[in-house]
Steps between C-alpha positions, in 0.01 A plus 500: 500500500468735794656848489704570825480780682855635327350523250185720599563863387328814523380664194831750431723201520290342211555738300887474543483108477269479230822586277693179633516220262614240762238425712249204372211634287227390713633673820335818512470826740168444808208707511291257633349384104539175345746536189575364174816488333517407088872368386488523160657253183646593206357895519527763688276782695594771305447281157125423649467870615595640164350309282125400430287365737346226273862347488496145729808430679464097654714357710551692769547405875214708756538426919187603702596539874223622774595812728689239709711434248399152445490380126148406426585416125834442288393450102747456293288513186365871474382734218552877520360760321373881484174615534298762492412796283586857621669323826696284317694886356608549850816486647366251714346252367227237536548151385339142465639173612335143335587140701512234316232375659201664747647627841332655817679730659444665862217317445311741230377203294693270235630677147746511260500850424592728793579896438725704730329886489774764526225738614733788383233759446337415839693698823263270753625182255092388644286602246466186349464335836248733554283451173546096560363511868174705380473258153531147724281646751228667287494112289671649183600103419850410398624810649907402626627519861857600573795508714766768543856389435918632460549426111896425405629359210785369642773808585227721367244631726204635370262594840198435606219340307239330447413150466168391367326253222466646146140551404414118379316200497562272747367317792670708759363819301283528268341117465276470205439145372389498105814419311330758275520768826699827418669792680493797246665864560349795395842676318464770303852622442670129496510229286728273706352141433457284291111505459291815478180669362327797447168572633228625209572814706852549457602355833822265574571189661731275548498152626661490815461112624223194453421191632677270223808566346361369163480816280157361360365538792635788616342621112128366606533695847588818309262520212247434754609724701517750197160457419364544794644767607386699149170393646576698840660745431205616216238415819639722752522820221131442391448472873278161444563362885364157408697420235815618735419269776494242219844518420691647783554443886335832590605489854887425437473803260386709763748369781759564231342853422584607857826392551562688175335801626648481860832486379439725226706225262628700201576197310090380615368580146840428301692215618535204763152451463432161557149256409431156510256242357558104623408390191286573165160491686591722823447858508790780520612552858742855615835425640766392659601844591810582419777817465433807762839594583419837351121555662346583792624891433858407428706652188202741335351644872183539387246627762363216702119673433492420124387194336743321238364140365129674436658816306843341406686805347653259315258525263593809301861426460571089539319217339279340736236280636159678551343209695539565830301864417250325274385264815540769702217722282243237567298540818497142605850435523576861682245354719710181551791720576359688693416203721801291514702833640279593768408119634835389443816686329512833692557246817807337335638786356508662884628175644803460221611836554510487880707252487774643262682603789564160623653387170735817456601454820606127378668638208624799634886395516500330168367869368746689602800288355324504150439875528897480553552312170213664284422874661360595819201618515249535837343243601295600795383761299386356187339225739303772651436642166365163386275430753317792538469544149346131473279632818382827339441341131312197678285818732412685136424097330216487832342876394527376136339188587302630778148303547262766376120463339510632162292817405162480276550643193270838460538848597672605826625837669868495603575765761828552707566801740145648372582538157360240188696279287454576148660405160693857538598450864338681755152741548271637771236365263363180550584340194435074465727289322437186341648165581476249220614116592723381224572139421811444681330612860630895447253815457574788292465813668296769295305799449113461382654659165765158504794680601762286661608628864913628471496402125827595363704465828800401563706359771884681597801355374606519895198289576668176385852510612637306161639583223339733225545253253271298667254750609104472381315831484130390560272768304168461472425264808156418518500163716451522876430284769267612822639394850224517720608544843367624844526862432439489127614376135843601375571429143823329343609523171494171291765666170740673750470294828467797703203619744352811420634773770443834596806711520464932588093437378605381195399119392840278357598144525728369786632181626263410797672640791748714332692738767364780401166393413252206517206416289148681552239387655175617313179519717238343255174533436213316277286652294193247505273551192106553661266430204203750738778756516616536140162517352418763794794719308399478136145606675658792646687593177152497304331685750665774519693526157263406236189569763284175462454137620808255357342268261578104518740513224770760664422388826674179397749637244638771741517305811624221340763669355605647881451127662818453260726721598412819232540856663182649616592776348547421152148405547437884619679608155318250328181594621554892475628435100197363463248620233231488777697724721667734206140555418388647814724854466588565821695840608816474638383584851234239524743220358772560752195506767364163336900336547521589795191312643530235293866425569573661865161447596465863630391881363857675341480842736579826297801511496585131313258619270697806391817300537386228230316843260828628505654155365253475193610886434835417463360276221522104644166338412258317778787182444711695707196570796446108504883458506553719838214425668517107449866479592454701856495284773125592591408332196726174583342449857163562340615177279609327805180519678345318129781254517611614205839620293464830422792509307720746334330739212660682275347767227590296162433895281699604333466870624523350936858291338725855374431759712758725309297454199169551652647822721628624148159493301319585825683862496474523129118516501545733834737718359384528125100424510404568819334190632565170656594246231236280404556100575487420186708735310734479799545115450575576154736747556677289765509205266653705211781560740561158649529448087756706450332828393708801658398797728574733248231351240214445794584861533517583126155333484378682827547871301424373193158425605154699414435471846816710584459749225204539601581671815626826341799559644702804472841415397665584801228255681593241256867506594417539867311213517747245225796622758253384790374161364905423362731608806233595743614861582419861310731603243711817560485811362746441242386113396131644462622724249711297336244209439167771412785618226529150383102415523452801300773393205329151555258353698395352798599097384842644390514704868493161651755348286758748575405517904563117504794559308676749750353344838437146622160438643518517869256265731 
């Protein structure tokens, strides 16, 4: 039956008429859709609305018409029922209609099943249209096409929505041909049918449709799928690639992967999840796809720069799949990834979204009047909103998955604006780092001592743009992947998704492309190991440290050691500690002299020398004189030149580690005997401190010494010089009286007792 033209009304009037309960139930307000209009038997909408949406109500009467008004089907026989999880709690609501027997409709292939998607969440209401164009184009198989349509049930207008098959099996959608072939849903939260499992790793599914309707099929199908799955799922986390390709469609995983990622699906790792097997001996294929009213940077606004799917933050707080980031952590199915975006999805994803604006325009009308019945909202904004955020998350997907030769694993220099990359951030010094290839096609970023670059970082709270609840703090990241590109590598973070930035000089971790700052791009340089070169150092060392030929034995221990990455100059330590060198008894002069040529490869002048004397008076040993030299950036070009790390050395005495304690006993045998301190009773000393000894007994013991008595003091010198070597001033008049007084009713050991009694030592 053809409307008339009476009875074409603009979108206000609907509104108004909607109310009337005398016009026919299938004539329905224009806006150039088709429509379908549901007269229900024997219930009611609000009985189907309020209650569950398992609950089946047959019997119903359901009119198709085309945009012309024409009646394209009339059944007389229809099912109705809810459907839906967190849509179906909405005051609109979605719903399912089963035939009696398969129907084709606008001619979207022959079901039973159709669903009507209220797209309530969804301001554009083309989402889903959206997600379906990229699946069907980028071969995700079964994947449903759809048609826009005005939903009534009878009197009752519910809007615009849309029309499409339910995920199934089916000729006209997903056509497998074993009776024993299965469509299962990965469910986590939902146990909604009638046949389910558990994966040996905790994961659910549900049975969503099959081949046969005999339930012992349907069994077979599912066991096998079961098992095999167990069998996948334990392949891709121990990262064994051929026993993955053995048991899965690697390529549909991967197609699925990126819609997943595109659209940053929350629901990707948790529900709606669908695989297939056609039959026992087939392997386990990804999709339909299905569900993404609620993606593509709708409901949470997440940045368009992160990645979800890889780094679900799901994980934390929901139970879910790990799958999709297990396959993901082996190199050869990145790869794959990699390679089906750039050859083929990045061009669909640009074509689908360009033409968005055609189908709003189509459904432009029919928006308005449901944003008049459910909420308005602004539609030319939030289809601006998603289309550049599918543009800009599809732009950071290309850098992600940018075509870029991996790095060999060794040692490299990583400078930016003139300054090095090190485990602590940045230094003058040229200081190498070492890249280590791990298993799943990441490096760790370290020191030569092991110490992971940024460990203990963390990424803002503001970073994400979710919820708190759902927010991952990502401490102790230690995965990174090299982008090689024109102008150099730039490094992004496998545990927090982020690129590694430089913000104000300081390294953090960004979203490529962030506003205010986008990731670094590290000038990098080799160090190339040169056999000749190495063994030309260890020469050098024995020439002019131990003053002789290098034997065939440390030739090959020492520059073996450096060909693998160990600082030169722990070597230099090693070397001066040695019982060869110790032997020699060397002044202070000439050894600062020797360093100097051997590590800087030039004379010290004067006034280094006196610099360095004045460092051993203070009481640091020759540790120290290897520790400053070594780390000064002559010393690290020198090492350059060798090809070589020269590494960072630090004293391991215990007199170079406390300075407070060493400054203490340093003025003590000053002060009270008159001489530098020993090394060896300084160690001692120092040690008896770090032990827990106090100042006032290293003092007690200080006096109390023959070598202090011996000095004859007068008793006035005696307090003179405890005040001095206690609170490093004279005492007055009246304190020097008091404590001769005391000594004299005492002693000395009893003098210090009562001066650390009435003053604190001072430093």
């Amino acid at each position: 039956m053809k409307k008339t033209a009476a009875l074409r009304m603009t979108t206000i009037i609907m509104a108004c008429v909607i109310t009337l309960s005398c016009l026919p139930s299938f004539i329905m307000a224009d806006y150039g859709l088709p429509a379908i209009d549901i007269h229900l038997n024997g219930t009611t909408l609000e009985e189907i609305n309020s209650g569950s949406k398992e609950v089946k109500y047959p019997g119903n009467e359901l009119t198709v018409l085309d945009a012309d008004g024409n009646i394209l089907l009339d059944e007389s026989d229809c099912e109705v029922k809810g459907r839906g999880n967190t849509t179906w709690d909405r005051v609109k609501k979605p719903y399912q209609v089963k035939f009696s027997k398969k129907r084709d409709i606008f001619l979207l292939g022959k079901s039973k099943k159709w669903v009507l998607l209220a797209n309530y969440m969804d301001p554009t209401f083309l989402r889903n249209e959206l997600a379906y164009t990229i699946a069907r184009e980028a071969g995700i198989n079964g994947t449903t096409d759809g048609e826009f349509v005005w939903l009534s049930f009878g009197k009752d207008e519910l809007g615009l929505y849309y029309l499409c098959h339910k995920a199934s099996v089916g000729s006209e959608s997903l056509n497998l041909k074993d009776n024993k072939g299965v469509l299962v849903e990965l469910d986590q939260p939902y146990m909604d049918e009638e046949i389910d499992f558990y994966s040996a790793a905790g994961d659910h599914f549900n049975l969503k449709d099959a081949v046969s309707d005999d339930t012992g099929d349907q069994m077979l199908g599912v066991i096998a799928f079961e098992k095999r799955w167990n069998r996948f799922d334990e392949a891709a986390r121990n990262k064994d690639w051929d026993a993955v390709l053995a048991e899965a469609d690697v390529d549909s995983f991967a197609r699925y992967y990126l819609l997943s990622e595109l659209s940053m699906n929350l629901d990707a790792t948790v529900t709606s999840f669908f695989m297939y097997m056609d039959g026992t001996d087939d392997i386990i294929h990804a999709g339909p796809a299905w569900d993404y009213d609620i993606c593509f940077g709708n409901i949470w606004k997440m940045p368009p720069q992160r990645l979800w799917c890889y780094k679900s933050l799901h994980n934390d707080v929901d139970p879910s799949c790990h799958i999709l980031q297990e396959l993901m952590d082996i190199p050869q199915f990145r790869s794959i990834v990699a390679q089906v975006w750039r050859s083929e999805m990045r061009s669909i994803v640009d074509t689908a979204v360009e033409k968005l604006a055609a189908k709003a325009e189509y459904i432009r009308e029919a928006v308005t009047a449901d944003q008049l019945l459910w909420g308005e909202a602004d539609f030319d904004a939030a289809l601006e909103q998603l289309c550049s955020w599918t543009l800009a998350h599809a732009d950071s997907m290309d850098n992600w998955l940018s075509d870029s030769m991996p790095l060999e694993e060794g040692f490299y220099y990583l400078t930016y604006d003139n300054r090095c990359l090190s485990a602590d951030g940045f230094t003058r010094s040229y200081v190498p780092l070492k890249l280590t290839l791990m298993d799943d096609g990441y490096y760790t970023i370290s020191s030569i001592d092991g110490e992971s670059l940024l460990t203990g970082s963390t990424v803002p709270d503001e970073t994400y743009g979710i919820p708190v609840f759902q927010q991952r703090l990502h401490t102790n990241s230690q995965k990174w992947m090299p982008q090689v590109t024109d102008g150099g590598v730039r490094f992004f973070n496998k545990d927090s998704g982020l690129y590694l930035c430089v913000a104000d000089g300081v390294l953090t971790e960004q979203f490529f492309g962030n506003e205010t700052v986008d990731s670094a791009v590290f000038n990098y340089e080799a160090i190339h190991i040169d056999k000749a070169l190495i063994e030309n150092f260890v020469i050098r060392l024995y020439s002019f440290l131990l003053d002789r030929a290098v034997d065939e034995n440390g030739l090959n221990t020492w520059s073996g050691d450096l060909a693998m990455g160990r600082p030169a100059s722990r070597i230099v330590a090693d070397i001066t500690n040695s019982q060869e060198f110790l032997s020699k008894d060397i002044m202070d002069d000439e050894y600062i002299r020797m360093l100097y040529r051997a590590l800087l490869d030039r004379e010290a002048d004067d006034s280094e020398v006196d610099i360095w004397l004045g460092v051993l008076d203070q009481g640091y040993t020759r540790k120290k004189l290897i520790e400053g030299v070594s780390n000064s950036p002559e010393y690290r070009t020198l090492c350059r030149s060798y090809g070589i790390v020269a590494g960072k050395y630090l004293s391991d005495d215990v007199i170079d580690l406390n300075n407070e304690y060493r400054a203490y006993v340093m003025r003590l045998y000053k002060i009270l005997l008159d001489r530098r301190g020993d090394e060896q009773g300084l160690r001692a000393w120092v040690r008896h401190l770090t032990d827990g000894v106090t100042y006032q007994r290293v003092l007690f013991s200080f006096v109390s010494s023959s070598e202090f008595k011996n000095k004859g003091l007068s008793e006035s010198d005696i307090v003179r010089t405890l005040f001095m070597a206690w609170l490093l001033r004279e005492p007055t008049e009246d304190e020097l009286s008091k404590y001769i007084q005391n000594m004299r009713m005492t002693n000395v050991e009893m003098t210090v007792f009562l001066l650390s009694k009435e003053y604190d030592v001072v430093f």
